[in-house]
VEXLUM-981559 format. One record per atom (N, C-alpha, C): x, y, z. Coordinates in steps of 0.001 Angstrom, whole numbers, padded with zeros to 6 digits, always signed. Layout:
BEGIN
XYZ;...
This chain:
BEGIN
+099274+096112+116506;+098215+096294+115499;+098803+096957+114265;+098557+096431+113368;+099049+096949+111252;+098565+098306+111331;+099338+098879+110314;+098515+100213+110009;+097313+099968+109778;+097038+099057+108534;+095716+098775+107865;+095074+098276+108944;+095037+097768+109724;+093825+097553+110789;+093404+098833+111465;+094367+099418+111633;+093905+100996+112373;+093141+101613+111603;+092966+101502+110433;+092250+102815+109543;+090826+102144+109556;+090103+102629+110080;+088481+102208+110051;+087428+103166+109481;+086864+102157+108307;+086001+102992+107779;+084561+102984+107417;+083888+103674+106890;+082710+104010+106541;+082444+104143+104790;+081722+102970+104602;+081600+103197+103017;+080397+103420+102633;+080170+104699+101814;+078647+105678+101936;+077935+105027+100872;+076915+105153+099912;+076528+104427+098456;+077267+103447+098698;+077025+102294+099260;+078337+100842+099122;+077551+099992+098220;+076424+100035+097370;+076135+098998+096709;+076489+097636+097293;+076725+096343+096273;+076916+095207+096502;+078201+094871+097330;+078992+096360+097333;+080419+095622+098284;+081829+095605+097549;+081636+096585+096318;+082873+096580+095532;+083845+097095+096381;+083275+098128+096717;+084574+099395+097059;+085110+098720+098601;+083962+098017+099385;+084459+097462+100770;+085363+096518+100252;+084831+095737+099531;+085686+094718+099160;+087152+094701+098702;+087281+095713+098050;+088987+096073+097647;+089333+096886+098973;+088874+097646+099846;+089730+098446+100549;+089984+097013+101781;+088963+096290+101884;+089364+094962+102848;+090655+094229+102126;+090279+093924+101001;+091807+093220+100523;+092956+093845+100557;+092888+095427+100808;+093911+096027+101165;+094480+096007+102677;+093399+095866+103464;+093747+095941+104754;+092867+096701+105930;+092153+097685+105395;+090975+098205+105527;+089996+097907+106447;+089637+098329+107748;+088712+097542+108100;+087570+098345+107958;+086485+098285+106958;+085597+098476+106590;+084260+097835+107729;+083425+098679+108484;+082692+098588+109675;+081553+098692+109222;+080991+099744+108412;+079213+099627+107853;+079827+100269+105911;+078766+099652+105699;+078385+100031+104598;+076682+100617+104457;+076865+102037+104144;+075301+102610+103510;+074592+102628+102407;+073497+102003+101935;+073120+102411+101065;+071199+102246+100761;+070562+103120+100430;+069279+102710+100494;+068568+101935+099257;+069289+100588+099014;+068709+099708+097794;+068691+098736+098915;+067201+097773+099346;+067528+097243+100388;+068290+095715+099724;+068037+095669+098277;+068626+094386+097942;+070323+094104+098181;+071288+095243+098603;+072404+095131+098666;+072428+094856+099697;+071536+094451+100899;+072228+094054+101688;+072797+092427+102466;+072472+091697+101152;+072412+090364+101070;+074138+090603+100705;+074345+090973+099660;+075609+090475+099075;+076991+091359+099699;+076656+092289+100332;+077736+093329+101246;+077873+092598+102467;+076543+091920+103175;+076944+090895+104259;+077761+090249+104520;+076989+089244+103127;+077514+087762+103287;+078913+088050+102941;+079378+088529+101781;+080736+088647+101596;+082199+089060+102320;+081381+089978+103141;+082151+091682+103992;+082202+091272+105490;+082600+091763+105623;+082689+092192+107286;+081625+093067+107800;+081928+094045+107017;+080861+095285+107614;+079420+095201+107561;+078908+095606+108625;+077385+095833+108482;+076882+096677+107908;+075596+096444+107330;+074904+097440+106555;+074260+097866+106842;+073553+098902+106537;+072719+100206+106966;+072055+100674+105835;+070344+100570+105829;+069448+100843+104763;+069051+102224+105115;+069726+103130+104018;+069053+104482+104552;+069526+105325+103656;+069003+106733+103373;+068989+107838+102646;+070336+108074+102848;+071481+108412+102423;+072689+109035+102520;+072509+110702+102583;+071376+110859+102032;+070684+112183+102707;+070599+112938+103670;+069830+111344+104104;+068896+111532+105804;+069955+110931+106645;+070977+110963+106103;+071898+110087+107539;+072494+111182+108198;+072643+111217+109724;+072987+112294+110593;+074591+111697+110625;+075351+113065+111392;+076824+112492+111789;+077147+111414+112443;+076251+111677+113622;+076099+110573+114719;+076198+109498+114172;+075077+108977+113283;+075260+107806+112714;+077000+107329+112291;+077597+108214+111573;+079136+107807+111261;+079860+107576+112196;+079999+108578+113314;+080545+108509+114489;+080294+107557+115310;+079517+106912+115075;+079250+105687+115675;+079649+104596+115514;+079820+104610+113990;+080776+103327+113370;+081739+103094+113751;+082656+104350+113695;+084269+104839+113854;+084682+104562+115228;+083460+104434+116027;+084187+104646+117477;+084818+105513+117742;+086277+104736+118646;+087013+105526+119275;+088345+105502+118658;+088467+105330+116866;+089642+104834+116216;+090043+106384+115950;+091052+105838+115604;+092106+106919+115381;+092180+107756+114372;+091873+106629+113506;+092251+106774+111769;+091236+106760+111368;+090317+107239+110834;+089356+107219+110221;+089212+107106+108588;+088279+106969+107800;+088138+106817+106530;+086757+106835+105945;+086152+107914+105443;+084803+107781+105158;+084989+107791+103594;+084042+107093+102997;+084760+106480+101471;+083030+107041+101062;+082635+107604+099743;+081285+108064+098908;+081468+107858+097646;+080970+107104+096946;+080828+107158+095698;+079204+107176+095353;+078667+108465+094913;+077332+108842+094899;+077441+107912+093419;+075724+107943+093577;+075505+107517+091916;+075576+107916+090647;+076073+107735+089529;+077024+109012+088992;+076030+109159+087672;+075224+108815+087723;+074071+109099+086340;+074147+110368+085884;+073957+111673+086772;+073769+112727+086635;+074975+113437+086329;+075983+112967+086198;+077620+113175+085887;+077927+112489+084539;+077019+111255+084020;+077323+110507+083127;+077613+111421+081592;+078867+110559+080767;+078975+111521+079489;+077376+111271+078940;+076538+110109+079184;+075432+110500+078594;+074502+111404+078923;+074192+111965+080243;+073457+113147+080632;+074079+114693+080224;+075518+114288+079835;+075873+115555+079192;+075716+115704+078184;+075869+114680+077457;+075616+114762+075966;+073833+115123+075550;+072778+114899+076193;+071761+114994+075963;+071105+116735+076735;+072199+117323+077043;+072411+118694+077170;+071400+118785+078799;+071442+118373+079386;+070761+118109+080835;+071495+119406+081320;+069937+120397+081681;+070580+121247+082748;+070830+120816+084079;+071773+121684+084752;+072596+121590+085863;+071091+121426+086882;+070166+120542+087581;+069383+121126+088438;+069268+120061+089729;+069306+121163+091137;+069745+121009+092093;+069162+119783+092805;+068277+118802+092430;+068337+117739+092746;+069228+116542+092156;+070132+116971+091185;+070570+116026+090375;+071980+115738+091492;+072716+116939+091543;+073416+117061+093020;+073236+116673+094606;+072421+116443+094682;+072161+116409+096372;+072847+114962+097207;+072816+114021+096737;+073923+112932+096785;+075340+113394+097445;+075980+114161+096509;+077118+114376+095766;+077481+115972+097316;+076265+116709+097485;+076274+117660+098529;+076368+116801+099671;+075020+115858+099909;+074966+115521+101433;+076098+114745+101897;+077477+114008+101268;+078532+113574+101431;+079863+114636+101762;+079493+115917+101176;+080048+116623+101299;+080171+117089+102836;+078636+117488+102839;+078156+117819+104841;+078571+117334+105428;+078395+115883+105052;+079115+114593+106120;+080216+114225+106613;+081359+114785+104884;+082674+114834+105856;+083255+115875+106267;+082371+117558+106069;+082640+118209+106855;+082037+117938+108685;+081132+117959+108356;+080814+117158+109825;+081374+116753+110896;+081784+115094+110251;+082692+113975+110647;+083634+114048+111234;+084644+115174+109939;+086135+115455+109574;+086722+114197+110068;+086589+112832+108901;+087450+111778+109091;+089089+112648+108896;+089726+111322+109173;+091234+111424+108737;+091536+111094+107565;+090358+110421+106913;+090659+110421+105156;+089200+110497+104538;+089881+110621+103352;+088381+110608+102490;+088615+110094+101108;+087639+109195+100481;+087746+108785+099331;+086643+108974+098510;+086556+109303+097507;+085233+109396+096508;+085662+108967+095072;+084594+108144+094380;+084836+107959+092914;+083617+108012+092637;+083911+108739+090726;+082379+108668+089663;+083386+108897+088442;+082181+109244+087954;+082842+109382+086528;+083660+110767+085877;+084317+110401+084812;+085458+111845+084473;+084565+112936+084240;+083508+112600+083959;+082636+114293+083522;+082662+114899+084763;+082413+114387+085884;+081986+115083+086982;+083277+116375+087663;+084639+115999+087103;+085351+116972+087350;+085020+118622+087239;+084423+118511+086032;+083978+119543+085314;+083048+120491+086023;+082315+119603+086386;+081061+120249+087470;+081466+121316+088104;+080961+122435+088476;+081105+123281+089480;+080833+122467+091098;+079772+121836+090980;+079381+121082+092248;+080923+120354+092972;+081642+119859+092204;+083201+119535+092343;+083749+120375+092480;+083873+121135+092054;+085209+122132+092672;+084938+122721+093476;+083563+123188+093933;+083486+123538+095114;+083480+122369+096113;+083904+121324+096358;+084216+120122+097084;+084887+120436+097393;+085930+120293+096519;+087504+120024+096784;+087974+121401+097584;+087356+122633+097075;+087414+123861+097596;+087472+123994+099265;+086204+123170+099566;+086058+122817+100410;+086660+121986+102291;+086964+120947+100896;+087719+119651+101505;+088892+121015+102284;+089605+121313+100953;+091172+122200+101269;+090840+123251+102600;+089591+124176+102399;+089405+125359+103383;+089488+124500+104709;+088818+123300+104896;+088917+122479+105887;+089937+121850+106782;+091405+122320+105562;+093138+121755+105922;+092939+120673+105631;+092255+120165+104479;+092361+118359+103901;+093723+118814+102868;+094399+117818+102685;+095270+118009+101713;+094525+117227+100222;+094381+117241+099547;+093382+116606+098157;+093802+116286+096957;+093961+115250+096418;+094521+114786+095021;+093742+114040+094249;+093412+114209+093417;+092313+113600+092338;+092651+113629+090922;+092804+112234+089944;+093144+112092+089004;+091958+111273+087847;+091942+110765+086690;+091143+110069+086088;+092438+108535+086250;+092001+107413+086872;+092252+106327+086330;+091623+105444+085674;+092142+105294+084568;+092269+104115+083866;+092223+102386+083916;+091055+101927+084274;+090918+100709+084931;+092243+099646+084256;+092575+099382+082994;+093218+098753+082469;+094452+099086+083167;+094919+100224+083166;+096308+100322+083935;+096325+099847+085601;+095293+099794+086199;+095255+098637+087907;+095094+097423+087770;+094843+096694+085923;+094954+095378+085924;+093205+095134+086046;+092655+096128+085383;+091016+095614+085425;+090787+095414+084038;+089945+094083+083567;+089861+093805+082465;+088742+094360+081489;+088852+095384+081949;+087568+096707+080700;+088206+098181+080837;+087895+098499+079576;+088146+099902+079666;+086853+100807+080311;+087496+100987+081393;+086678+101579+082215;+087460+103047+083189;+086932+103921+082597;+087613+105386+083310;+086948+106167+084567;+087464+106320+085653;+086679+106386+086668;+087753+108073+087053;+086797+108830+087917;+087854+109896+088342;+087754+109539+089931;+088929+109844+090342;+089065+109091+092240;+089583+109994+092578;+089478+110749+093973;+089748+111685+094648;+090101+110994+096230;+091367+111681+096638;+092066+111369+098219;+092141+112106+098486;+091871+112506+099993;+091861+113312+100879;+092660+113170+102219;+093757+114312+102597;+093862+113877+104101;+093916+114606+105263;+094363+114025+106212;+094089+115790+107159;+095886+115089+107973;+096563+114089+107496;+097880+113473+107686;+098894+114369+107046;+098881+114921+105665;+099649+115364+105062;+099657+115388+103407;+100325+115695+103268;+100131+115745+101455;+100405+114358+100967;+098989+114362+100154;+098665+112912+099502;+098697+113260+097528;+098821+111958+097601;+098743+111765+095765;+098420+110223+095707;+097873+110709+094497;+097411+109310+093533;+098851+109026+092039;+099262+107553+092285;+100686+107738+091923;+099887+107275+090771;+100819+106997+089577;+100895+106326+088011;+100495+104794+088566;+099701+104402+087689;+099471+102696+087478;+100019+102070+086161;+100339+101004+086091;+101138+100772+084854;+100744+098997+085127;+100243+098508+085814;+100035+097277+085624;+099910+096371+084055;+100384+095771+084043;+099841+094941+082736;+098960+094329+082120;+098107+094436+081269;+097177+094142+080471;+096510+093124+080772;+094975+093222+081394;+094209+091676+081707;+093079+091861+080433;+092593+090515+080151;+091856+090515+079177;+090564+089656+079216;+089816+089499+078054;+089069+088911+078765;+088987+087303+078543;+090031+086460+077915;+090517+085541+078224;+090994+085143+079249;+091632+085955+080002;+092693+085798+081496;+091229+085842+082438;+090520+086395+081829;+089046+086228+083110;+087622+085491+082715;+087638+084922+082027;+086121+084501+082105;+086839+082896+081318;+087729+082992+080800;+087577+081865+079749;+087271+080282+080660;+087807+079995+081233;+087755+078640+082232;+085760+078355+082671;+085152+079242+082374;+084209+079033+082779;+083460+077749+082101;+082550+077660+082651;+081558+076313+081674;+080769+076761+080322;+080827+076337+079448;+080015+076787+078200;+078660+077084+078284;+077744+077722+077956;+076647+077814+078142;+075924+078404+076857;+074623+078277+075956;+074015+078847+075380;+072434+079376+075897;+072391+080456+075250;+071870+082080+075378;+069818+080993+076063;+070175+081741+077174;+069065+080962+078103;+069213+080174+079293;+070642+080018+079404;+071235+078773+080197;+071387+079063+081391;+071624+078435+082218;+072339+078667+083554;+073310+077669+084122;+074208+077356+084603;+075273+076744+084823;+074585+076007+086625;+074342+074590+087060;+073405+074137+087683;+074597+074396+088730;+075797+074393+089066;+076726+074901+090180;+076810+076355+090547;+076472+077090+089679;+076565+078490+089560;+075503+079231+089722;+074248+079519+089859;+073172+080392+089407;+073576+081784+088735;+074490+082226+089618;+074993+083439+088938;+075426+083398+087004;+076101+082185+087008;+076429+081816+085700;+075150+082006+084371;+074947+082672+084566;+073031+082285+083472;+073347+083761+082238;+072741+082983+081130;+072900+083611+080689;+071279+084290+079998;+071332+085526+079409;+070026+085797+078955;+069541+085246+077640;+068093+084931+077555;+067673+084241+076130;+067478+084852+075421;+067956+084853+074085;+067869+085489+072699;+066782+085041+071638;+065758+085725+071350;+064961+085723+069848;+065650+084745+068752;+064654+084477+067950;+065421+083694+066543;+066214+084410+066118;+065588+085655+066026;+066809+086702+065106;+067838+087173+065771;+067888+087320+066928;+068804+087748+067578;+070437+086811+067592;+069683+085613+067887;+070389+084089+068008;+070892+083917+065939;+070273+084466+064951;+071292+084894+064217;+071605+085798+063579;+072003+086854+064431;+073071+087995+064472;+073979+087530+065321;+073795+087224+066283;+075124+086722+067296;+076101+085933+066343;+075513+084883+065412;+075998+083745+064536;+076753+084593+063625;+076089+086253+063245;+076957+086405+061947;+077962+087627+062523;+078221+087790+063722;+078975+088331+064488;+080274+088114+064953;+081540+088999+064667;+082569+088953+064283;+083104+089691+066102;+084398+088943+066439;+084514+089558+067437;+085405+090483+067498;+084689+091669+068097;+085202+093260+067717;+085010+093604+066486;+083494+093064+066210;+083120+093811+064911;+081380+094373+064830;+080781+095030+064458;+079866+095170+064457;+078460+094673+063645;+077213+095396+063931;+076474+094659+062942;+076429+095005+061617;+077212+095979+060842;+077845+096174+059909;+078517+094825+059069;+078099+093779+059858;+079123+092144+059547;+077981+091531+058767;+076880+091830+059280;+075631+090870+059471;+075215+091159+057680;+074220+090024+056991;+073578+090442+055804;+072665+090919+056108;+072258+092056+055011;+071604+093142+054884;+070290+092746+055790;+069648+091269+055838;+067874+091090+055945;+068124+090685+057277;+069046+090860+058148;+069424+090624+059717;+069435+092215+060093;+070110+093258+059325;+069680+094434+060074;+068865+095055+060027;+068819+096151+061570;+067710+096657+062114;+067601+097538+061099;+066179+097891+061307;+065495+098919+060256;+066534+100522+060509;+066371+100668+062200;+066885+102395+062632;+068429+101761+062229;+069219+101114+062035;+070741+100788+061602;+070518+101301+060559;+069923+100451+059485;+069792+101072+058049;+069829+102104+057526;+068994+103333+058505;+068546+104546+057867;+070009+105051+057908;+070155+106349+057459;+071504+107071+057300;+071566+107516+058764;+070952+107745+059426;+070575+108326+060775;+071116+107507+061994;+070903+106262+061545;+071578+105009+062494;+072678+104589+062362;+073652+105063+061240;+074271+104275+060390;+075776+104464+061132;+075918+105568+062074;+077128+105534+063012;+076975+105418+064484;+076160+104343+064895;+075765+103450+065920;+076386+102549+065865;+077435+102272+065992;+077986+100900+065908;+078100+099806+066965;+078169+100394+068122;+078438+099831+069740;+077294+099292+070113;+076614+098503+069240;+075749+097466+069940;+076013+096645+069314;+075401+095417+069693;+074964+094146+068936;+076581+093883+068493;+077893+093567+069577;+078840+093457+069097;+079426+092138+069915;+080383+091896+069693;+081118+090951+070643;+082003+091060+071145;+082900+091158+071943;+084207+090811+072806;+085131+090587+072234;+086483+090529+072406;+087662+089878+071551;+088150+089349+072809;+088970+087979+073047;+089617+087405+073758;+090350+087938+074361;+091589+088151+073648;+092925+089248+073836;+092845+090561+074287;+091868+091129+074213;+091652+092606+074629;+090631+092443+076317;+090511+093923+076780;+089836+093772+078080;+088255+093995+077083;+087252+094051+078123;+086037+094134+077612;+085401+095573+078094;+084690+096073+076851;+083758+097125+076722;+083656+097633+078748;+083090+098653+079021;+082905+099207+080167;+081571+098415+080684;+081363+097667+081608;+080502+097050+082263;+079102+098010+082286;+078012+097614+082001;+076888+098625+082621;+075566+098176+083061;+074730+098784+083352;+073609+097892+084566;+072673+097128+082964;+073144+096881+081982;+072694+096279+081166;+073601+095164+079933;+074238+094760+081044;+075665+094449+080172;+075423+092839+079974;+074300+092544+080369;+073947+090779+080140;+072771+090843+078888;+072575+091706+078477;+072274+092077+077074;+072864+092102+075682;+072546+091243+074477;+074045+091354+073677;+072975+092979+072771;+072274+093364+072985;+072090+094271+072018;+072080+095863+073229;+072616+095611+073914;+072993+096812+074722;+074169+097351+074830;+074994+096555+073779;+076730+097041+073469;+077592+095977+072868;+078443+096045+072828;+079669+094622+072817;+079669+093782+074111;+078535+093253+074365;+078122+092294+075580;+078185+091175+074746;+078149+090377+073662;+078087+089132+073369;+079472+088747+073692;+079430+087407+073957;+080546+086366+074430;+081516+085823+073138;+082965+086005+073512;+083660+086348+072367;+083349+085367+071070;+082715+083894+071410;+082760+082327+070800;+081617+081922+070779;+080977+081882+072133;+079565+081246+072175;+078931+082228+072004;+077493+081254+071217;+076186+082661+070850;+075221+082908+071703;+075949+084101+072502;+075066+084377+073620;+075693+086043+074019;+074807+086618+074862;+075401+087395+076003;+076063+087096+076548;+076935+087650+077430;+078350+086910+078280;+076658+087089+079925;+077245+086263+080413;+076345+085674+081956;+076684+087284+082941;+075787+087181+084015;+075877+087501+085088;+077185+087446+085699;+077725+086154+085719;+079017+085847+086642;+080011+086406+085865;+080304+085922+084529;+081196+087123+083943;+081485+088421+083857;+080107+089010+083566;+079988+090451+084064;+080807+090485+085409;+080358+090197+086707;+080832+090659+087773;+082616+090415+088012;+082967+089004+087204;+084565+088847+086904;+085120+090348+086179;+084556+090312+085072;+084931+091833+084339;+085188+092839+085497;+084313+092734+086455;+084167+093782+087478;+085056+093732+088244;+085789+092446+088437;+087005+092147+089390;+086427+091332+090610;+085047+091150+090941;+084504+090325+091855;+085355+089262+091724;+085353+088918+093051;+085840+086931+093058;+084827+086130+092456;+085225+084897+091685;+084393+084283+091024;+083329+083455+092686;+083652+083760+093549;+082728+082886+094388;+081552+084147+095010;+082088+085235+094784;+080862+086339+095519;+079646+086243+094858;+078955+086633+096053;+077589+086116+095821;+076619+086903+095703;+075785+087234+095240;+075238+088311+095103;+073551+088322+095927;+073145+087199+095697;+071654+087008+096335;+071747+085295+096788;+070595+085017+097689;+070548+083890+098086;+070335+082800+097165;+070479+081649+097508;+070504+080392+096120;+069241+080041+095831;+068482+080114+096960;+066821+080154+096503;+066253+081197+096343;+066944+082385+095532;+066352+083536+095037;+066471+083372+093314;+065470+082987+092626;+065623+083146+091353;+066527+084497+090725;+066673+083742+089823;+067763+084991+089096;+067013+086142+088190;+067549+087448+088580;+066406+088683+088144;+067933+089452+087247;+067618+089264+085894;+068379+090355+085171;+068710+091239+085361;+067618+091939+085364;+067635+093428+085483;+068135+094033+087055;+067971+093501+088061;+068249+093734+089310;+069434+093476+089424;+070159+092108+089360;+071270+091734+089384;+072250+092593+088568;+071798+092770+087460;+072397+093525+086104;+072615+094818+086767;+071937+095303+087782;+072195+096811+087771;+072840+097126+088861;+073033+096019+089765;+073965+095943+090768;+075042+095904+090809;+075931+094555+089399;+076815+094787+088762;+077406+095378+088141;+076286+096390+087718;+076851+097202+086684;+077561+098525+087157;+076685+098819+088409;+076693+100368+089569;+077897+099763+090078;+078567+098530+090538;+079484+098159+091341;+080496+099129+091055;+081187+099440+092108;+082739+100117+091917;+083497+098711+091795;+084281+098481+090877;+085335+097446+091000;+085765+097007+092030;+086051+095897+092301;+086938+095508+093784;+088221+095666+093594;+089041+095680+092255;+090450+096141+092194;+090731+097862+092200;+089398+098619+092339;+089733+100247+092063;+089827+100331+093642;+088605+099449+094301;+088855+099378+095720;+090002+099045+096313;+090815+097957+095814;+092001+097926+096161;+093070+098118+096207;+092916+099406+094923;+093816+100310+094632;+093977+101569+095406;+092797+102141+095836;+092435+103357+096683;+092768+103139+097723;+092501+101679+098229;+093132+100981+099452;+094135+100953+099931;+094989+100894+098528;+096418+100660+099044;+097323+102321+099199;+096834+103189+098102;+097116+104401+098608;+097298+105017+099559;+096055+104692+100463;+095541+105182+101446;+096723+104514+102845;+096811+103227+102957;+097268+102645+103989;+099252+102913+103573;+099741+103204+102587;+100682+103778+102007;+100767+105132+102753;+099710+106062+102658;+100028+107021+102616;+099980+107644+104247;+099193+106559+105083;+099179+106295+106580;+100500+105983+106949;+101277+104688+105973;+102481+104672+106657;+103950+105611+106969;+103497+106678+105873;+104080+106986+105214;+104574+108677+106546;+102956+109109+106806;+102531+110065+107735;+102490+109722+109187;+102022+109010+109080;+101824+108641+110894;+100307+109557+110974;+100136+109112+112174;+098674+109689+112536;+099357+111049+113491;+100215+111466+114123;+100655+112583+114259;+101383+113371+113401;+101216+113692+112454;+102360+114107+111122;+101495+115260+111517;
C-alpha cells in the first residue's frame, strides 16, 4: 500500500469538493466530506469518492470523525471554515471582533484537539492571521506537540489562473513540517477558458449547461462593447456611466464593470463572479460575463465536474456561490502533495 493511500481523511466545510478533489489527485484518500449546504452534496458525490455528511460542523461530535478514519494509521482532518468574517472586506468596514463570527473557526479547533489526527490542514484568507482567534490555534495545535507551519500562498505561483491569496496552515504530530516556495509558471486566462464555445450574454452552450452565461440590459450590453480589456469604465462615454461613478465619491471604484486580459490570470473568483458588474468578470472578447464553467476552470475544476444534475435548471446565484466559496482543486493539490511528502519523508513512527 502507497503512502498516499495510507493517509485518510476528513474534509470539514468541503463545499462542492475543491479541497477533496486536489488532495485525491494527490493521493489522498479522502472518506467524508462535511458540510451543512445540503446542495453540495450532489457535486462532492458524484465527482469524489468520499461521502458526505449534512451537518453543523458545530454540532458534529468526535465520534462522528473517528468513525470515518477507522482503524488508519495516518490520519488527516482538513477545515477550511467560511472565511467572510476574516474577509479584507469585514475588516475594512471596521467589524467588531464578536464571538459568533468565530465559532466555525473554534469548533474545528475542538475537533482536532479531540480527534488528535496525524495531520491537519486549514485554509482562509490572509487577514485571518492577524486574528487573535489564530494564534491562539496554532498556540494550541503546538501545546498539543503538533509541529505547525503556515504561510500566505499565492495562487499564481501553484499554477492557478487568478490572483488569488489564500493563508494555509500544516500541522503534524510526525515531525517538523513546512510549506516550501512555489514558483510554478504563469497560467492565464487564455491557457484556460479559451477553447471553449462562443457564447453571448444569456446563452448557454446545449452540451454544457454549466457553460451559460448571464443576461445583460441594453445598457449593460453597451458598456461591455465600450470595454477595454484590463481597463475600466473610465473607457466608456460619459452617457454610459453610472451616476455613483460620476460623483467625486465614486470616482476611485474602478474594479467593476471591467474585463479580463487573455495573457494575464483572472481577477480573484467570487460567489458573484458570473456578473460583469461585480468586478473584472466580463469575458476578455465576447460581450458578456465569462459563464459558470469558466468561473469554475479559473477555479482549477476539471472542465467535466459537475456541479448539479442535468435536469436541474441553472441557478446563478447558487451555483455562483458554490464556485466562488470553492477552495481550488490545485491549492488542494498542493496541500496534498506536502502532506504525503512530508509522510514520506517521517514515517508514521518518526
Amino acid at each position: 500500500m502507497s503512502v498516499e493511500s495510507q493517509i485518510v481523511a476528513v474534509d470539514l466545510f468541503c463545499g462542492v469538493g475543491g479541497l477533496t478533489h486536489g488532495l485525491a489527485k494527490a493521493g489522498i484518500n479522502v472518506r467524508l466530506g462535511v458540510d451543512f449546504d445540503p446542495a453540495c452534496r450532489f457535486p462532492m458525490e458524484a465527482n469524489n469518492a468520499a461521502k458526505f455528511l449534512e451537518a453543523d460542523v458545530g454540532e458534529l461530535m468526535p465520534s462522528d470523525i473517528q468513525m470515518a478514519f477507522g482503524d488508519s494509521e495516518i490520519t488527516l482532518l482538513a477545515g477550511c471554515a467560511p472565511c467572510q468574517p476574516f474577509s479584507s472586506y469585514a475588516q475594512s468596514a471596521k467589524r467588531e471582533e464578536r464571538h459568533e463570527d468565530w465559532e466555525l473557526l473554534s469548533s474545528f479547533s475542538k475537533l482536532v484537539l479531540a480527534v488528535r489526527p496525524t495531520l491537519v490542514t486549514m485554509e482562509n484568507v490572509p487577514p485571518l492571521c492577524k486574528q487573535q482567534i489564530f494564534k491562539d490555534f496554532v498556540a494550541d495545535l503546538q501545546k498539543a506537540e503538533y509541529n505547525v507551519d503556515f504561510r500566505v500562498v499565492d495562487g499564481r505561483d501553484i499554477g492557478l489562473p487568478q490572483r488569488r491569496q489564500r493563508l494555509v496552515l500544516v500541522a503534524s504530530l510526525l515531525g517538523p513540517i513546512t510549506i516550501p516556495d512555489a514558483d510554478k509558471a504563469q497560467v492565464t486566462v487564455r491557457d484556460t477558458i479559451a477553447d471553449l464555445p462562443a457564447l453571448v450574454a444569456g446563452a448557454s452552450d446545449p452540451d454544457d449547461p454549466l457553460h451559460a452565461s448571464a443576461s445583460l440590459s441594453e445598457l449593460n450590453l453597451a458598456r461591455i462593447r465600450h470595454s477595454k480589456p484590463g481597463g475600466t469604465w473610465r473607457d466608456w462615454p460619459k452617457e454610459l456611466v453610472s451616476a455613483c461613478h460620476a460623483r467625486a465619491t465614486g470616482s476611485t471604484y474602478p474594479s467593476v464593470y471591467g474585463r479580463m486580459e487573455w495573457d494575464k490570470p483572472a481577477p480573484t473568483m467570487t460567489t458573484q463572479c458570473y456578473g460583469f458588474g461585480n468586478g473584472r468578470f466580463g469575458h476578455p472578447e465576447q460581450d458578456r460575463a465569462i459563464s459558470l464553467r469558466e468561473a469554475a476552470m479559473i477555479q482549477s475544476f476539471p472542465k467535466d465536474y459537475v456541479f448539479a444534475p442535468k435536469t436541474t435548471s441553472v441557478n446563478f446565484s447558487t451555483l455562483g456561490r458554490m464556485i466562488g466559496n470553492a477552495v481550488p482543486v490545485l491549492l488542494g493539490e498542493y496541500i496534498g502533495e506536502i502532506l504525503v511528502n512530508h509522510v514520506k519523508a517521517h514515517g508514521r513512527n518518526s
